[in-house]
N, C-alpha and C positions, 0 to 999 in steps of 0.2 A: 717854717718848713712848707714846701709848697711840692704836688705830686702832678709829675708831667705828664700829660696824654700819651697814648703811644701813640709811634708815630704812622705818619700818616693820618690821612682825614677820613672817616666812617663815612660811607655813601651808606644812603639809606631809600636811593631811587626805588631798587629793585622792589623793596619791601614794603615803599607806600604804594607803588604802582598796584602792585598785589590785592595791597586791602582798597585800595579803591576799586579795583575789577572786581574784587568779593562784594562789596556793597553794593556796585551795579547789577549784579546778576541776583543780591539778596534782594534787591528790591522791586526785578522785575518779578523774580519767582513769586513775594511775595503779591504783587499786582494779577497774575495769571492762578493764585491760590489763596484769598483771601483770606479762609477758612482753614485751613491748613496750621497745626502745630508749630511755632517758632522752630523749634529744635529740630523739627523734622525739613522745614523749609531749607535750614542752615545746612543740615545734612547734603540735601539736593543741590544745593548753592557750590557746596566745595565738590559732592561732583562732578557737578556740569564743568566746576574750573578743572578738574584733574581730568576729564576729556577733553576738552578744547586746546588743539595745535596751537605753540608758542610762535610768534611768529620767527622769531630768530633762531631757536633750535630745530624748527622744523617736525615737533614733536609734542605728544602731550607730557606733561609730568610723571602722569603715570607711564605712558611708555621711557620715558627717561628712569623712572624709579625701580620698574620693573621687571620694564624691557617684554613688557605684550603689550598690544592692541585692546583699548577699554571694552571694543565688543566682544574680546573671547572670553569673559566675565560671563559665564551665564545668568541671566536678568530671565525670569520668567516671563512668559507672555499675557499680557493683561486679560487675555480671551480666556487662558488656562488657570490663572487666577479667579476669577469670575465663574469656570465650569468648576471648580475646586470649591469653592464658595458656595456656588448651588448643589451640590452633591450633598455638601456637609448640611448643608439646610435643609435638603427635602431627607435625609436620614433622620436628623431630629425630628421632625412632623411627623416622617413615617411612626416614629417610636410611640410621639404622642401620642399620633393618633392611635396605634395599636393598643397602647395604656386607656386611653379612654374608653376602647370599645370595649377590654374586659374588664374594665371597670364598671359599666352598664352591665354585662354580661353576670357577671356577680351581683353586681344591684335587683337584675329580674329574677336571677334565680335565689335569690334571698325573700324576695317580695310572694314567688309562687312558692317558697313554701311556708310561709306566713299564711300567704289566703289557705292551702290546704290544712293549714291548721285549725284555720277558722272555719272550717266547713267542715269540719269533724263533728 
């Protein structure tokens, strides 16, 4: 007993072309981000592919899939990340620092009324 392919022949163009653009683009990302998380690189990798115009559709994938424009995706701005970052940083210091200084604040006033006791 012998089972016949279907017919017709499986191209499989599309699909290697694909993971070779994916490789290229994984390993410039990875060249421009050495340091950088595999996973996270990969991430970035199949972005940049789901933005980038096909040449024969005329289109990205994702406007193919979704039918918007990759930039009406709001992407936060690195500046505002960064001002979001420092915000959140200098409120923890503030805190510390406010902790430490009534932590001092109890320490002196613990220590003067030691010394008045000893001066009783």
């Amino acid at each position: 007993m012998s089972i016949k392919p279907a017919q017709g022949t499986i191209n499989r163009t599309g699909i290697e072309r694909l993971h070779s653009t994916i490789i290229k683009k994984y390993r410039v990302m990875r060249e421009l981000h050495p340091d950088e998380d595999k996973e996270e690189l990969m991430a970035l990798t199949i972005t940049s592919y789901n933005c980038t115009e096909h040449s024969v559709t005329k289109c990205t994938p994702h406007q193919a899939l979704f039918d918007i424009e990759p930039n009406q995706i709001e992407v936060p701005d690195e500046a505002l990340l960064l001002q979001n970052y420092n915000k959140k940083r200098y409120d923890l210091l503030k805190s510390l620092h406010n902790s430490i200084i009534d932590n001092m604040d109890l320490a002196k006033g613990e220590r003067l009324k030691r010394d008045n006791i000893k001066d009783r």
